[in-house]
C-alpha positions in Angstrom: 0.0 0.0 0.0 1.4 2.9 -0.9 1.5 6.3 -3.0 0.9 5.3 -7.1 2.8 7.6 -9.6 0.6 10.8 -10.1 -0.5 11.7 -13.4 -2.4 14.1 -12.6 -2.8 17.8 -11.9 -2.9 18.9 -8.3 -6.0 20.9 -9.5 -8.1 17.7 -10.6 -6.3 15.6 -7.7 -8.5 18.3 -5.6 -11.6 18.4 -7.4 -12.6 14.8 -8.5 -13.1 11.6 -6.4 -10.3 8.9 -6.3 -10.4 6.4 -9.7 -10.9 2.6 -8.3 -10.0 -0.4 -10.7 -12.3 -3.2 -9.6 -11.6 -6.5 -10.8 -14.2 -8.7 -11.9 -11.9 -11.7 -10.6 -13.2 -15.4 -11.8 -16.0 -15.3 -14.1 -17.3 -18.6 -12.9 -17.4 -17.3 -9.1 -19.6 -14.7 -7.6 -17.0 -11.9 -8.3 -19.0 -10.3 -10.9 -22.4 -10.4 -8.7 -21.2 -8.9 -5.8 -19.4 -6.6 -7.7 -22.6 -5.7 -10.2 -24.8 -5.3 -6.8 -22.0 -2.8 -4.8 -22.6 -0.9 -7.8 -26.1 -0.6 -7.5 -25.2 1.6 -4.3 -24.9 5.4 -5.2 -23.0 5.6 -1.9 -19.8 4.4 -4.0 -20.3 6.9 -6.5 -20.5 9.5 -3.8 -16.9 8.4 -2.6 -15.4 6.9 -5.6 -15.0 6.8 -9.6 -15.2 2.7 -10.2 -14.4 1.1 -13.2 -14.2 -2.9 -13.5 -11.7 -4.5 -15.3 -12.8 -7.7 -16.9 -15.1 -9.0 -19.8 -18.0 -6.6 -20.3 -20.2 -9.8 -21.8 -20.0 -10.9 -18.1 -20.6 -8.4 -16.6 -23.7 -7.5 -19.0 -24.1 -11.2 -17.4 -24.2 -10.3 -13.8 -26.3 -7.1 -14.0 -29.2 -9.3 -15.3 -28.9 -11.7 -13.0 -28.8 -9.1 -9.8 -32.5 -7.8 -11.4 -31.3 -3.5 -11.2 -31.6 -1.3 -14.2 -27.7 -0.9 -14.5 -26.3 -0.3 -17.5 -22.8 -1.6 -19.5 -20.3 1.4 -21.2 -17.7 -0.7 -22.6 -14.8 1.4 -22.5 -10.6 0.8 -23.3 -9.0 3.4 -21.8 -9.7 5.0 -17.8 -10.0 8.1 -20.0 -12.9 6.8 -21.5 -14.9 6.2 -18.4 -18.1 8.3 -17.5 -18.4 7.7 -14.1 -21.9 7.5 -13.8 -24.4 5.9 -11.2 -26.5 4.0 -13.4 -23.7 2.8 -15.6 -21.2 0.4 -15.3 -17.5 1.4 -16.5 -15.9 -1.5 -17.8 -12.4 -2.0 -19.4 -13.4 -4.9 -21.5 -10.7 -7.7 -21.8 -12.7 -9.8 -24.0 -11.3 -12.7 -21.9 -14.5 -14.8 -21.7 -15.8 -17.0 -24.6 -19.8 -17.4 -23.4 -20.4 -19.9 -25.7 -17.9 -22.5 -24.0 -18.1 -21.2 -20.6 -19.4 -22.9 -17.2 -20.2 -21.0 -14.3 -19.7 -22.1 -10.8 -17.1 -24.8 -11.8 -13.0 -24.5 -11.6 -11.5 -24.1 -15.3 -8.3 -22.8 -16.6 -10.4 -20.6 -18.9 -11.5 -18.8 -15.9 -8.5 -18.6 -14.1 -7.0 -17.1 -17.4 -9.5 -14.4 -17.5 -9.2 -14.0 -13.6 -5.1 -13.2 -14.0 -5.4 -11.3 -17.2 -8.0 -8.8 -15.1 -5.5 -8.6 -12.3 -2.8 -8.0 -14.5 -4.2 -5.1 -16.2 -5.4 -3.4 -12.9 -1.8 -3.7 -11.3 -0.5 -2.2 -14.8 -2.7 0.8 -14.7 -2.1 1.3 -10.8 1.8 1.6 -11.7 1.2 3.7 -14.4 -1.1 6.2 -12.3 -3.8 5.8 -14.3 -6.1 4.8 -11.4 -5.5 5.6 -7.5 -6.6 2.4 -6.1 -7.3 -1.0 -6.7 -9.9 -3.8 -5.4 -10.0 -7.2 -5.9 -12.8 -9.8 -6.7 -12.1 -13.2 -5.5 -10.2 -16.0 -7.4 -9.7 -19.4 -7.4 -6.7 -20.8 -6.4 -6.9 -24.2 -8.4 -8.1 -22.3 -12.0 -5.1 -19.8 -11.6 -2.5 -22.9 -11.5 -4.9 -24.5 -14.4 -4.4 -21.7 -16.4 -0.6 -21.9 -16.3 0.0 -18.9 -13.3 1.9 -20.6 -10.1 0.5 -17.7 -7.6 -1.0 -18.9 -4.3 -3.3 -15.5 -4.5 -3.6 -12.9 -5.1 -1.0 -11.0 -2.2 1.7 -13.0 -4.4 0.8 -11.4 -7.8 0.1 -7.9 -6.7 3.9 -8.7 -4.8 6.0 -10.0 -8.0 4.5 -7.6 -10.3 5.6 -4.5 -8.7 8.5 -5.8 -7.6 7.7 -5.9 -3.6 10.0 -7.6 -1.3 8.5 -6.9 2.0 4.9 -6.9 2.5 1.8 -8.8 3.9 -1.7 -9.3 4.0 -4.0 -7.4 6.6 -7.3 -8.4 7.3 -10.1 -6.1 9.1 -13.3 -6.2 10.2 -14.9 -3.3 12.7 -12.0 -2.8 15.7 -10.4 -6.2 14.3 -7.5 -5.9 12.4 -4.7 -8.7 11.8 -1.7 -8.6 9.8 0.3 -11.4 9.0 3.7 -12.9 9.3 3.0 -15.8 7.0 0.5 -16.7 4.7 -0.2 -19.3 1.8 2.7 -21.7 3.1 2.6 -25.2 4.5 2.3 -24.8 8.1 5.5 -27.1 8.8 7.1 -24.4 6.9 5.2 -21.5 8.6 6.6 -22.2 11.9 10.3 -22.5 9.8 9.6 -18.8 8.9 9.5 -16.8 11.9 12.1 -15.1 12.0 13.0 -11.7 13.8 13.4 -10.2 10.8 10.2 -10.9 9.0 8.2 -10.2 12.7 10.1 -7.1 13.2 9.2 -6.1 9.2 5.4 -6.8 9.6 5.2 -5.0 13.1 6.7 -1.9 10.8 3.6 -2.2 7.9 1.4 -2.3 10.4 2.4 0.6 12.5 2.8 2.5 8.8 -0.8 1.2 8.3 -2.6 2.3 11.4 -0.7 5.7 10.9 -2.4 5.7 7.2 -5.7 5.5 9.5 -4.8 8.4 11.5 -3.8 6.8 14.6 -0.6 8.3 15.0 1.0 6.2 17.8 -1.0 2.4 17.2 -0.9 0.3 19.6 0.1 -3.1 18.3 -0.4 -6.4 19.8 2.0 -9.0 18.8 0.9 -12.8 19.4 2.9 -15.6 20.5 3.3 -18.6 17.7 3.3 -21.7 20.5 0.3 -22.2 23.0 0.6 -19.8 25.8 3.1 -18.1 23.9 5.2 -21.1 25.0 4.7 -20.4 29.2 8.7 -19.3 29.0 10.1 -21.7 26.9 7.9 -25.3 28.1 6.1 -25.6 24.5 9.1 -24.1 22.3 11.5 -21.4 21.7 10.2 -19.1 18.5 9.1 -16.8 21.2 12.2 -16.4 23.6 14.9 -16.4 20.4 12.1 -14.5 17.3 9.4 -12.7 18.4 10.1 -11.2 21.6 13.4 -9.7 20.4 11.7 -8.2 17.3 9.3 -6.4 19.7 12.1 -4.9 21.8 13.5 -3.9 18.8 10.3 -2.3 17.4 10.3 -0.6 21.0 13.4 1.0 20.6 11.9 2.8 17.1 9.5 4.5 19.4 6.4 2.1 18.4 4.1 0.9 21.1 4.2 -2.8 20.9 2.9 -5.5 23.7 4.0 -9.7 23.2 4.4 -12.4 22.4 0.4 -12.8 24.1 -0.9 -16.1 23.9 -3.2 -15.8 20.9 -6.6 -16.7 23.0 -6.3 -13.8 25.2 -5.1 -11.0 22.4 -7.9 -11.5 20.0 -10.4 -11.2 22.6 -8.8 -8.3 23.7 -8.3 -6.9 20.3 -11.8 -7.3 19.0 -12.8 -5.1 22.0 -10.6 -2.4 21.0 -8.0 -2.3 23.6 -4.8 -2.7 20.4 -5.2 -1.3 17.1 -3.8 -4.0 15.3 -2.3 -7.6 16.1 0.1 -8.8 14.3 -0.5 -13.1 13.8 2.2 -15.5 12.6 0.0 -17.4 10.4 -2.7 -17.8 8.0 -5.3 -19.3 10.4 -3.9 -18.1 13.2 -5.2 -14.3 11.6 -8.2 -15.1 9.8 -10.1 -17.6 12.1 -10.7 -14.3 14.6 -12.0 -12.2 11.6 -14.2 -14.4 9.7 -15.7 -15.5 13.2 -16.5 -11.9 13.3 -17.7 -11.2 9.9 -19.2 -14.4 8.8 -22.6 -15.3 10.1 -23.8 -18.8 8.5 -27.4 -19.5 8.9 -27.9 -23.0 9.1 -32.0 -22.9 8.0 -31.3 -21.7 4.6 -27.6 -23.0 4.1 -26.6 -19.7 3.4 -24.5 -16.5 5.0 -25.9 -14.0 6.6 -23.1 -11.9 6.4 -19.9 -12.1 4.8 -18.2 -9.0 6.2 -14.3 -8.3 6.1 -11.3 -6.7 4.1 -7.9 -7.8 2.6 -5.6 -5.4 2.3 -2.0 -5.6 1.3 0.6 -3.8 3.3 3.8 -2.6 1.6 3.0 -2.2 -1.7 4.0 0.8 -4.1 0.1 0.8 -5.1 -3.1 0.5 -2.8 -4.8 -2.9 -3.1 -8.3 -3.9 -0.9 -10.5 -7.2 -1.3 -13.1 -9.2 -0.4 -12.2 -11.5 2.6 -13.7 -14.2 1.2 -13.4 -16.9 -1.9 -15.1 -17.8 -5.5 -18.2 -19.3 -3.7 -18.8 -21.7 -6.8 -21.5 -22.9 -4.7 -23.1 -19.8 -4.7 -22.1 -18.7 -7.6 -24.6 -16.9 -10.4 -28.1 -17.7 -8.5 -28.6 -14.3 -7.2 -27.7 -14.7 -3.3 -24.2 -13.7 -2.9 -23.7 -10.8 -0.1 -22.1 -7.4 -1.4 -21.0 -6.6 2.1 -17.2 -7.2 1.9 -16.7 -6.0 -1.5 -18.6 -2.8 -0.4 -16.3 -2.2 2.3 -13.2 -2.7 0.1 -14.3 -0.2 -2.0 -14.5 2.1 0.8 -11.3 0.9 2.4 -9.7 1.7 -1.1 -11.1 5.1 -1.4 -10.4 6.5 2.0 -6.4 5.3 1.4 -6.6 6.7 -1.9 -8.1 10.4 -0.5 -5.0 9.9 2.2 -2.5 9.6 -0.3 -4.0 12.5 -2.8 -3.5 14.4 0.5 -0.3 13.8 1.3 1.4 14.4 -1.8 -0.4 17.7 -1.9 0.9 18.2 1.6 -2.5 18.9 3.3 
């Protein structure tokens, strides 16, 4: 996350509302529905200029299903966008052949389209021809399919603009996680913590809590080992890691508490008493959030809610996404939830009204 290369004049950076690429991510998921319905809300038009990248034919797709009197402009340039609530702006990538395609099911055709979305977005981000970017969900298996080893999409947005240290952030209302590790084995999670990499990640997230206007976060760091290893009994990533990158983060001035056994810092966290918590693995991180966000209802065999961001930390661009997956099961019958992409969107516009800020100095 970060400040993208500024193409435009400091007049218009004042004047217009930040320009946010949304990617339709897999055509066979329910990326384009819940993207379609969040932009059946005026409220994003009243904080944001959206365009989707994608395949318009789709998208044309998803705003029939979703039953709102939306409307397609098919456009190949950002320049060409009208920005208007009603319409749909979409940079067509004629990536989806109808005829031949399956919805709801994993295909290398659809993790193609998926990548070459993404790819397009992170191009125009670099070249400062949007201010923000947001992500639809993908599918793991169709990316590989398709020919693209990425385990998500933190790893793409990472090797395509060259990022060496950064890492994924999840929030949901007072809960915010960032993590160490992510889409590793866990054998080799445990392998990875490191006082580099803990003292790194406690540094994006101080960065990102300042981005939120909390100028001194307070940052809870938890322990890998149960009990944050009671002193050494259930191992020693604690004692020789993590504890040591917390007195070193210290000594920069940031107000960090850990390791904390993780069953007692979530708790505490969810209640508002840190800012942020740093977690030193995938599950570790995004078991807390979903079981805040996510609210299954077993009558109906569907969610409630599907609340939640993804953010990426450390990034020369600003990247926001659903905290949640393709859905296949869900996918294109009408009844997928708009609530996380929703609060990307907004996620991706307040950072990107932050950064216009700050590189006009206000």
């Amino acid at each position: 996350m970060g400040n993208n290369k500024e193409t435009h004049s400091e007049n218009e950076m004042t004047e217009r509302l930040p320009v946010i690429a949304i990617t339709m991510g897999d055509p066979a998921g329910v990326g384009p529905e819940i993207t379609a319905k969040s932009l059946s809300l005026k409220e994003i038009y009243q904080i944001s200029n959206p365009l989707v990248v994608g395949d318009a034919s789709i998208m044309e797709r998803a705003i029939h299903l979703i039953g709102k009197p939306l409307h397609i402009h098919t456009i190949r340039e950002p320049n060409e966008a009208e920005f208007r609530f009603g319409t749909i702006d979409v940079l067509d990538q004629h990536s989806v052949e109808l005829a031949s395609f399956e919805f709801g099911k994993v295909s290398g055709a659809a993790g193609h389209a998926a990548f070459e979305a993404i790819q397009k977005t992170i191009e125009l981000a670099m070249a400062g021809q949007v201010d923000a970017t947001v992500t639809s969900p993908i599918n793991k298996e169709a990316l590989n399919l398709a020919g693209y080893a990425f385990s998500g999409h933190t790893e793409i947005y990472a090797h395509y603009t060259k990022t060496r240290d950064y890492a994924m952030m999840l929030a949901d209302g007072k809960l915010r996680v960032v993590h160490v590790t992510t889409h590793v084995p866990l054998r080799e999670a445990c392998d990875l913590i490191k006082k580099e990499r803990v003292l790194s990640v406690i540094k994006l997230a101080n960065a990102a809590m300042q981005d939120f206007g909390i100028d001194r976060p307070r940052i809870g760091v938890a322990g890998l080992n149960p009990h944050a290893s009671d002193g050494g009994l259930f191992g020693l990533e604690e004692r020789n890691e993590i504890a040591p990158a917390i007195a070193e983060a210290r000594k920069y001035g940031m107000d960090v508490d850990g390791p904390i056994s993780p069953d007692t810092l979530f708790v505490k966290a969810a209640g508002g008493y840190y800012d942020i918590v740093v977690a030193m693995y995938h599950d570790q991180g995004h078991i807390p959030v979903k079981m805040i966000g996510f609210i299954w209802d077993n009558s109906s065999h569907t969610w409630k809610s599907v609340r939640g961001v993804n953010i990426t930390l450390g990034l020369p661009i600003i990247r926001t996404s659903v905290d949640h997956g393709t859905a296949f099961d869900q996918a294109w019958k009408g009844m997928a939830s708009e609530e996380s992409m929703v609060e990307a969107i907004r996620y991706a516009a307040g950072f990107s009204r932050k950064h216009i800020m700050s590189r006009k100095g206000i």
